[in-house]
N, C-alpha and C positions, 0 to 999 in steps of 0.2 A: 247621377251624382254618386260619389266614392268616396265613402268616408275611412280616409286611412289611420284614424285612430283604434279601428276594428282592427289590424294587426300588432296594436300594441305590443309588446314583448317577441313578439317574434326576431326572430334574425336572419328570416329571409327578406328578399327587396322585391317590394312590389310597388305599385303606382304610391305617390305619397310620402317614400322610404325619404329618409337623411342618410346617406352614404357617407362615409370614410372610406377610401382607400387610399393603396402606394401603389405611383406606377413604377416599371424596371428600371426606372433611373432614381427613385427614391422619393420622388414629388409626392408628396401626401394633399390629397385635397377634398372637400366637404360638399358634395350636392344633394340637392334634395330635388324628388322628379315627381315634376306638376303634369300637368295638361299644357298644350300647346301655345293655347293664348294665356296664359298664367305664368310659364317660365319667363325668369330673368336675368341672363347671364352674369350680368353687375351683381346681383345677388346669390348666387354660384346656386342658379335653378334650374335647370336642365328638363327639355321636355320629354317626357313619354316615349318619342319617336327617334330621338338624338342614336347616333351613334353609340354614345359612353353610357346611356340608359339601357339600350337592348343589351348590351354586352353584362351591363351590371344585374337585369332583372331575371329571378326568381335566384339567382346564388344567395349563397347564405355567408356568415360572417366566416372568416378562415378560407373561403374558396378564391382561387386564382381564377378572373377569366380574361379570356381572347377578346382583344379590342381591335379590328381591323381599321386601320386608319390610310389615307393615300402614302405616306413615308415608310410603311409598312405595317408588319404585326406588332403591337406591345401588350405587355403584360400589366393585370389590376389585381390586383389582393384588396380583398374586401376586409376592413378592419374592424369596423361597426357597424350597425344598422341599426336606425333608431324610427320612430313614430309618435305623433302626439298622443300626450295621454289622455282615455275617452274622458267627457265629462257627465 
């Protein structure tokens, strides 16, 4: 078990993270990457394993990265990154 409150303040993205980015066409959108039976798309939760997750994890907040997708390559800028806070 993995408790992502341990990264608190950080701004890099690891299991647990809340992401912000913008993609190359301007979409800004908010995921947060669980475990596989845990994500929930409807609740913009994205597993571990997803495409938009490997491309997102370990950058840090201000990094661009490479999202391969079947329509091609696009671009993520990493806006925030946030984690609960420990209790």
């Amino acid at each position: 078990m993995v408790d992502p409150s341990a990264h608190a303040g950080s701004d890099q993205v690891f299991f647990g993270a809340t992401v912000t980015y913008v993609d190359d066409e301007g979409v800004e959108r908010t995921v947060t990457i669980l475990g596989v039976d845990e994500a929930d798309n409807a609740r913009q939760e994205i597993s571990w394993v997803s495409p938009v997750a490997c491309a997102l994890l370990k950058a840090r907040e201000g990094d661009e990265v490479v999202l391969q997708t079947p329509a091609g390559i696009r671009s993520l800028e990493i806006l925030s990154v946030a984690y609960p806070t420990p209790q």
